[in-house]
LOMAR-505006 format. One record per residue (C-alpha): residue number from 1; residue in one letter; y, z, x. Coordinates in steps of 0.5 Angstrom, whole numbers, always signed. Example, Ala and Ser with C-alpha at 12.3 -4.5 7.8 and 13.67 -1.06 7.14 Angstrom:
2
+-----+-----+-------+-------+-------+
|   n | res |     y |     z |     x |
+-----+-----+-------+-------+-------+
|   1 |   A |    -9 |   +16 |   +25 |
|   2 |   S |    -2 |   +14 |   +27 |
+-----+-----+-------+-------+-------+
This chain:
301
+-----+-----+-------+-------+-------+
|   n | res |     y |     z |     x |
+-----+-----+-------+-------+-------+
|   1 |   X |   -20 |   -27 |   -13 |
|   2 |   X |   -25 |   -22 |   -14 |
|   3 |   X |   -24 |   -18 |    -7 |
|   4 |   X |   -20 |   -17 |    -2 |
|   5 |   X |   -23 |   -16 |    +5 |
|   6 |   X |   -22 |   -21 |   +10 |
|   7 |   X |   -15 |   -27 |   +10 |
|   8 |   X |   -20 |   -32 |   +11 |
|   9 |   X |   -22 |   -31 |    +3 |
|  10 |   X |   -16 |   -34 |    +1 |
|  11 |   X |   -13 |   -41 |    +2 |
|  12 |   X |    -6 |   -43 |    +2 |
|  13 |   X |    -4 |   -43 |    -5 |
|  14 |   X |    -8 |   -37 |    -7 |
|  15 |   X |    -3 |   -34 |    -1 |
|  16 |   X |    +3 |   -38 |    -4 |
|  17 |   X |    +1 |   -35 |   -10 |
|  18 |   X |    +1 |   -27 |    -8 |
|  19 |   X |    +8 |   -29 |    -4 |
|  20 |   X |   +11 |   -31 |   -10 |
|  21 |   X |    +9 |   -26 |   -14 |
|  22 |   X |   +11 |   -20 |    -9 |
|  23 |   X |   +18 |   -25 |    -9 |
|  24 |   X |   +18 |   -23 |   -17 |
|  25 |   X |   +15 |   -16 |   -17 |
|  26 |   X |   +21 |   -14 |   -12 |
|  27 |   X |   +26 |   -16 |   -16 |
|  28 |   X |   +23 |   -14 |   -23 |
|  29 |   X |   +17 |    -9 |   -22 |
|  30 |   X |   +18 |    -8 |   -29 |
|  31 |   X |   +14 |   -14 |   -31 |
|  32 |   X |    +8 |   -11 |   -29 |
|  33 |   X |    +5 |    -5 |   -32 |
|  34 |   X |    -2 |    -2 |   -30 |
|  35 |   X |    -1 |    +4 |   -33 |
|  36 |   X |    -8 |    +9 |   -34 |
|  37 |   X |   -10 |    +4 |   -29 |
|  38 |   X |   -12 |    +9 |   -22 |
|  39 |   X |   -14 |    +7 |   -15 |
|  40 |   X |   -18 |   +10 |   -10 |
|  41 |   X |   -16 |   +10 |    -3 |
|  42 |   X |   -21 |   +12 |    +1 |
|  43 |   X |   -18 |   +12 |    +9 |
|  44 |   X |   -24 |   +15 |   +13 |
|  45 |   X |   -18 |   +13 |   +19 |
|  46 |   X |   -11 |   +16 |   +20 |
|  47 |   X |    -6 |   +12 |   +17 |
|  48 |   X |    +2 |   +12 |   +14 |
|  49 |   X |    +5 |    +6 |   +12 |
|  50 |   X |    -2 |    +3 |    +9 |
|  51 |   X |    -4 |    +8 |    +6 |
|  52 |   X |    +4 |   +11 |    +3 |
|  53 |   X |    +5 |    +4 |    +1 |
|  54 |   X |    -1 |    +3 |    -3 |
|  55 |   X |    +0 |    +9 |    -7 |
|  56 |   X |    +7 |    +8 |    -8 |
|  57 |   X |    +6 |    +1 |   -10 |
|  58 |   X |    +0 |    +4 |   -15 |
|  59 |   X |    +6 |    +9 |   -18 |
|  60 |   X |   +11 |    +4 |   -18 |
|  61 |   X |    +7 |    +1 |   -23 |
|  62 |   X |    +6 |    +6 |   -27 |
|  63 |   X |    -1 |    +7 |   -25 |
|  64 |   X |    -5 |   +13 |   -22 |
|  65 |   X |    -8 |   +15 |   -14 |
|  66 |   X |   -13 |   +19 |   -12 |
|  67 |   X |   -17 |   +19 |    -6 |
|  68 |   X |   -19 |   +22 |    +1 |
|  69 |   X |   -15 |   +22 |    +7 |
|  70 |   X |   -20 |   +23 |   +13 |
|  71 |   X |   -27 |   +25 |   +12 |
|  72 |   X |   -26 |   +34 |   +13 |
|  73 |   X |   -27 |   +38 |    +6 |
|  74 |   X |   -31 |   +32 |    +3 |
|  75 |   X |   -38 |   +31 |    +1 |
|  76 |   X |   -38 |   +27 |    +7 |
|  77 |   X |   -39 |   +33 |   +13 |
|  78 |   X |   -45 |   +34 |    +9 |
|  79 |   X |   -48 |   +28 |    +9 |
|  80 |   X |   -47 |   +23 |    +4 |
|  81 |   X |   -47 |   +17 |    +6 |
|  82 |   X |   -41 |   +11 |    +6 |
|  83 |   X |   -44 |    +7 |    +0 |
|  84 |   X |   -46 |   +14 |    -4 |
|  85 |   X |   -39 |   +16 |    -4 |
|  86 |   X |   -36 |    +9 |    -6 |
|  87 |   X |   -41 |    +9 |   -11 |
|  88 |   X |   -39 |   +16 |   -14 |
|  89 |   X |   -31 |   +14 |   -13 |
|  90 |   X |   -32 |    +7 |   -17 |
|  91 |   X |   -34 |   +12 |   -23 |
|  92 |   X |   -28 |   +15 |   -22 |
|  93 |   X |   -22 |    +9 |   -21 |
|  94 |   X |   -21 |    +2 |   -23 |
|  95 |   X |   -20 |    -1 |   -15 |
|  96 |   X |   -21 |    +2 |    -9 |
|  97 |   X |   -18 |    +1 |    -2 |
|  98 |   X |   -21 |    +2 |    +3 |
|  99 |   X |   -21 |    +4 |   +12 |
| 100 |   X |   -26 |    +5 |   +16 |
| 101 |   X |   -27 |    +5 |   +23 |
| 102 |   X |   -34 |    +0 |   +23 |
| 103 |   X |   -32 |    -7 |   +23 |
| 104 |   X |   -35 |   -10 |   +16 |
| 105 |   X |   -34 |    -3 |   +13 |
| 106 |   X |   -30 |    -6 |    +7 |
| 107 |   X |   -35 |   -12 |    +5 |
| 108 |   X |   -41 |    -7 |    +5 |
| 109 |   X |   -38 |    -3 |    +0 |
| 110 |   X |   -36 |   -10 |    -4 |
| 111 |   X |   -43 |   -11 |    -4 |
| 112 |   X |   -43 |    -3 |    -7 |
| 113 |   X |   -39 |    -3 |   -13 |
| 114 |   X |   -37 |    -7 |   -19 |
| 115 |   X |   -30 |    -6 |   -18 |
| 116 |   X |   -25 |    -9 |   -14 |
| 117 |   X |   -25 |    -8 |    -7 |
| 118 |   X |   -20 |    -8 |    -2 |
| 119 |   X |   -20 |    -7 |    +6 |
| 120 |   X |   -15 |    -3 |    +8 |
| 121 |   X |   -17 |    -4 |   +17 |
| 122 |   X |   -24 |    -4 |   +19 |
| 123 |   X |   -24 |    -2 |   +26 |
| 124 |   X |   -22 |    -7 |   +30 |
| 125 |   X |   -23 |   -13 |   +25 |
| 126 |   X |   -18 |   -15 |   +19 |
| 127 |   X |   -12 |   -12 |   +16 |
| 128 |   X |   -10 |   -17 |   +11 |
| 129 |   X |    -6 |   -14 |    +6 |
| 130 |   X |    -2 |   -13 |   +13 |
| 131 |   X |    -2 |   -20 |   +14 |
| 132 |   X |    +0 |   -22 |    +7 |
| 133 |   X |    +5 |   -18 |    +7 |
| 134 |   X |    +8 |   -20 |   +15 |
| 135 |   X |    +7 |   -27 |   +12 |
| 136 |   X |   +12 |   -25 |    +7 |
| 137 |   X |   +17 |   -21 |   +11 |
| 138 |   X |   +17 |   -28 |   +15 |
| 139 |   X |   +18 |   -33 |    +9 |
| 140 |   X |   +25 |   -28 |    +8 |
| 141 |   X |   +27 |   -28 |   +14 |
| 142 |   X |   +26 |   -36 |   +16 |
| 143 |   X |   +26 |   -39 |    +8 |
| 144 |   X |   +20 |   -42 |   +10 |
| 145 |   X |   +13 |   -41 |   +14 |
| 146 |   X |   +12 |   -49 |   +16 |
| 147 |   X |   +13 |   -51 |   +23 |
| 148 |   X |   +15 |   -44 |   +26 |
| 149 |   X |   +14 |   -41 |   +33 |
| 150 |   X |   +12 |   -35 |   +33 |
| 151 |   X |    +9 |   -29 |   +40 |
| 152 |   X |    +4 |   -24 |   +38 |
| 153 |   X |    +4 |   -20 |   +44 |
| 154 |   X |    +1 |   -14 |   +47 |
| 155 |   X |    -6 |   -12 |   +45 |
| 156 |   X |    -9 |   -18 |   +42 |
| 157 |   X |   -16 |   -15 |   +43 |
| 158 |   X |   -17 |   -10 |   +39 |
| 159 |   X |   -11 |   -11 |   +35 |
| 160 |   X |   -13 |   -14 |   +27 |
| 161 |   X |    -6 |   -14 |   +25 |
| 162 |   X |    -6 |   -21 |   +30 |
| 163 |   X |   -13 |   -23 |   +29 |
| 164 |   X |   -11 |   -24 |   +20 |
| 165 |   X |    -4 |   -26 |   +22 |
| 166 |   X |    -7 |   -32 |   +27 |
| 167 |   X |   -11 |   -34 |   +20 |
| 168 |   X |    -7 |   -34 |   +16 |
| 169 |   X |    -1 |   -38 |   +19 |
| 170 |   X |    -7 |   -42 |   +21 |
| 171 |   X |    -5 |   -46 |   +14 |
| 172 |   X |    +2 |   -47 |   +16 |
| 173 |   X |    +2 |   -51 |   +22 |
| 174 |   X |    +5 |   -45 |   +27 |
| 175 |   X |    +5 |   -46 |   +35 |
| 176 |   X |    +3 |   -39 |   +37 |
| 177 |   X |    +4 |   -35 |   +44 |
| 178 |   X |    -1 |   -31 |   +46 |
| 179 |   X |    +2 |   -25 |   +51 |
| 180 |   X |    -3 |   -20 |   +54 |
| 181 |   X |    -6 |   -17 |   +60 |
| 182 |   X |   -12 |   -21 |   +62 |
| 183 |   X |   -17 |   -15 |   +58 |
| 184 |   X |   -13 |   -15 |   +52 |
| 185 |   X |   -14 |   -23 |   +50 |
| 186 |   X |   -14 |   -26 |   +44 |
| 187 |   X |   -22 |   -26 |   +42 |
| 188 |   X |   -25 |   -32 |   +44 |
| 189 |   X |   -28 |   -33 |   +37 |
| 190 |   X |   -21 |   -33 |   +35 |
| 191 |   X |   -19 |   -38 |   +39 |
| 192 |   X |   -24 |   -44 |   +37 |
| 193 |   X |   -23 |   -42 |   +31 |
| 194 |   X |   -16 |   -44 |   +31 |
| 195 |   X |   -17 |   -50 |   +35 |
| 196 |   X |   -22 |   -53 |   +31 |
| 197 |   X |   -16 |   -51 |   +25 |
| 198 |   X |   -12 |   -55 |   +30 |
| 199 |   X |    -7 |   -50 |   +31 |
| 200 |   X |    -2 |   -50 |   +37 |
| 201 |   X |    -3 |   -44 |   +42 |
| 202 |   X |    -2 |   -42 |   +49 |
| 203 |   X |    -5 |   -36 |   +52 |
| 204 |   X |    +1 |   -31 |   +57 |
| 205 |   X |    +2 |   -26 |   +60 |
| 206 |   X |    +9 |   -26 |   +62 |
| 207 |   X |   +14 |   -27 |   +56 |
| 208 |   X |   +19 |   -30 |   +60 |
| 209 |   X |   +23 |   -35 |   +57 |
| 210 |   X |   +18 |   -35 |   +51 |
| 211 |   X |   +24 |   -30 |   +48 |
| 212 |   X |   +29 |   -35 |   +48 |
| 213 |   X |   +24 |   -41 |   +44 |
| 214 |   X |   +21 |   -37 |   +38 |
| 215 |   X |   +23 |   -35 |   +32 |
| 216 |   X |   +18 |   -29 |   +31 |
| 217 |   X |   +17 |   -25 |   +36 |
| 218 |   X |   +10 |   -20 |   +33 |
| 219 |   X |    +9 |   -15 |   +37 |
| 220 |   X |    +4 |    -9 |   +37 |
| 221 |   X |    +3 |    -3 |   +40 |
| 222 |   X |    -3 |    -2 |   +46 |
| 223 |   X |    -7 |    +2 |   +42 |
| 224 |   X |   -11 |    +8 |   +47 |
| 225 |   X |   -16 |   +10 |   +41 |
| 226 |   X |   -19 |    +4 |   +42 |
| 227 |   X |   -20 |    +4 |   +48 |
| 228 |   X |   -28 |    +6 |   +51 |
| 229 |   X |   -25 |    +8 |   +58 |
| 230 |   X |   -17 |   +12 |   +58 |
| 231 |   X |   -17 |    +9 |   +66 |
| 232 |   X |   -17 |    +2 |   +63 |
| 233 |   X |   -11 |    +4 |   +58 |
| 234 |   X |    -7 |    +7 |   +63 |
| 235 |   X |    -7 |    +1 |   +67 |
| 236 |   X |    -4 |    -4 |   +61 |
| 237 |   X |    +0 |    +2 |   +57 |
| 238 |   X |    +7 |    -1 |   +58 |
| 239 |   X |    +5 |    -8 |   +60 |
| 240 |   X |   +11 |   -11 |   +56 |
| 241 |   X |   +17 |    -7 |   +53 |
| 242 |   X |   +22 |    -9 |   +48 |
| 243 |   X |   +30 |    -8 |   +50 |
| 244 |   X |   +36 |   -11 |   +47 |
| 245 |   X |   +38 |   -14 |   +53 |
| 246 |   X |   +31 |   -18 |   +54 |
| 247 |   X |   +34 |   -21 |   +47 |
| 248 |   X |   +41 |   -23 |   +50 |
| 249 |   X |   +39 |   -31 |   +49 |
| 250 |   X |   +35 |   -31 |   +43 |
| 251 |   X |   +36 |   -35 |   +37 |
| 252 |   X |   +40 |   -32 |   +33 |
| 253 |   X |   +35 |   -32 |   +27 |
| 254 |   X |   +30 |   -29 |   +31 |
| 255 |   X |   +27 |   -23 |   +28 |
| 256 |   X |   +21 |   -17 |   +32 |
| 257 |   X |   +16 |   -15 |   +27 |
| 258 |   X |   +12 |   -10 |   +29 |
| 259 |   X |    +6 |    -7 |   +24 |
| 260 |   X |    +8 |    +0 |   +26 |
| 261 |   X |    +8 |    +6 |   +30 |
| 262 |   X |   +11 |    +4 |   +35 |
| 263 |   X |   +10 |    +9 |   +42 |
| 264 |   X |   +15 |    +6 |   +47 |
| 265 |   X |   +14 |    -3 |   +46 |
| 266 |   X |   +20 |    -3 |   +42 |
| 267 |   X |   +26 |    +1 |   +45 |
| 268 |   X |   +31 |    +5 |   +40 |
| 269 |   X |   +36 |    +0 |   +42 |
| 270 |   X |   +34 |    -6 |   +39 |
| 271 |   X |   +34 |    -2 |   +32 |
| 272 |   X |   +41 |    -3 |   +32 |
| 273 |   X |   +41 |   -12 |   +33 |
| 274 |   X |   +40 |   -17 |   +28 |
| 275 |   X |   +33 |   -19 |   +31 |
| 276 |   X |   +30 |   -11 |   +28 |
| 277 |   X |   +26 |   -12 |   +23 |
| 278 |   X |   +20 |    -7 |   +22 |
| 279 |   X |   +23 |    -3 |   +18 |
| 280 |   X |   +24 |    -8 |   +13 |
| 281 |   X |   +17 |   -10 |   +14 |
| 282 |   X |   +15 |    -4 |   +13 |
| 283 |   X |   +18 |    -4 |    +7 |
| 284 |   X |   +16 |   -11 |    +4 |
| 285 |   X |    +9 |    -7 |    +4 |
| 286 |   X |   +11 |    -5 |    -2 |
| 287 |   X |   +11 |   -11 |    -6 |
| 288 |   X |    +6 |   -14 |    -4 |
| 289 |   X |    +2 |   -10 |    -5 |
| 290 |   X |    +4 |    -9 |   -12 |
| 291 |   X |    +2 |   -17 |   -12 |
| 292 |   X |    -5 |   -14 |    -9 |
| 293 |   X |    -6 |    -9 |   -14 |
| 294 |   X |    -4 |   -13 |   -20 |
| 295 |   X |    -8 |   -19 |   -18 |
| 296 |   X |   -15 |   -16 |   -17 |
| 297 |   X |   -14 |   -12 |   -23 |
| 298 |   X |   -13 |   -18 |   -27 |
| 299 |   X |    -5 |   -17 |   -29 |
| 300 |   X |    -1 |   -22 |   -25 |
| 301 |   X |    +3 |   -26 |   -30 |
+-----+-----+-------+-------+-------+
């Protein structure tokens, strides 16, 4: 594992294996030093969770952080092009994470550099730290990720939360629900890639009683600034909103993952049932992120 730019680089056990190494690293980071070690992150795109859990994963480990948030006050206002300034960042650090709003932003400066790179979201195409560790966060939560049943709803177009999630689970024999508005449908490119991989799926628009048949409900916020035309966002902005009392007859070991920021698809309500939990989500982020880093810089044991 020399990068980390799309889930569809790893197979099972290479997944497996990053799960189990975020299990140890939660328990005793310790084990892992990656002192005098330094990462650039390079986020040309806003971002909170991804980047600060990066960072504090870094950190945790004894290794240093350096970076660019947005492109004001860089080189990159005058000019530089992305593969000069992931070249010049490579000299600087050990591995580089990276956002970028063109999709195939992060294979290109793979392609760059000599050092290990990973695809922190580009555009509307992968995230897939962000799967890895909603692939943890699922395994904690059910004991296991075999023969599950998940809903991943919302925007399922633009969303590349749920397009690596898709792939990643793909190995595991999952039975998915797709909820979306008719303009936010899973890419069809997805959808045969999964029914050539034999995966169960089924395409909604209304949840109904899917609520109550799930154990996984991974729901995604309607995101404005991909849109093209604002008219269209308007139409499908609330198209699907979370309450507590729409979770009345759910299993009882039901969990609501989001990827976070939520806007109003998730109401405060449900922060207070046993079905919330994003926020630990959020939170595993850190270990598996760790796993990442100590993988790519050769220090998993």
């Amino acid at each position: 594992m020399k990068n980390l730019i799309s889930i569809r680089d790893l197979n099972a056990d290479e997944i497996l294996q990053l799960l189990a190494l975020a299990e140890s690293l939660e328990k005793n980071p310790a084990q892992i030093s990656l002192t005098r070690r330094v990462m650039a992150a390079i986020f040309y795109e806003a971002s909170t969770r991804t980047r600060m859990s990066f960072e504090s994963a870094m950190k945790r480990l004894g290794g240093e952080v350096i970076g660019m948030v947005g492109t004001s006050g860089t080189s990159v206002e005058k000019g530089e092009t992305l593969a000069d300034t992931t070249r010049i960042l490579a000299r600087y650090s050990d591995i580089i994470v990276i956002r970028h709003p063109l999709e195939g932003a992060a294979k290109y400066v793979s392609e760059q550099v000599n050092i290990p790179v990973v695809n922190a979201g580009d555009g509307a195409n992968q995230h897939p730290s962000q799967s890895l560790l909603d692939l943890y966060t699922i395994k904690k939560a059910q004991g296991k990720l075999e023969n599950l049943k998940l809903a991943l709803i919302g925007d399922l177009k633009y969303g590349r939360t749920v397009h690596s999630l898709a792939y990643a689970l793909a190995p595991f024999e999952p039975e998915f629900y797709f909820v979306s508005p008719k303009s936010l449908r899973m890419p069809s490119h997805i959808l045969n890639d999964l029914s050539n991989m034999k995966v169960k799926f089924q395409e909604k628009e209304k949840l109904g009683k899917i609520v109550n048949e799930v154990d996984i409900m991974y729901v995604t916020r309607i995101q404005r600034e991909r849109f093209p035309d604002r008219e269209e966002y308007e139409k499908v902005k609330n198209a699907y909103i979370i309450s507590a009392d729409l979770l009345e007859n759910a299993k009882d070991n039901m969990k609501v993952m989001h990827p976070l920021p939520r806007v109003n698809e998730i109401t405060t309500d449900v922060d207070d049932t046993k079905y919330a939990y994003y926020f630990d989500q959020a939170e595993n982020g850190v270990y598996m992120r760790q796993a990442i880093l100590a993988t790519l810089l050769g220090e998993a044991k």
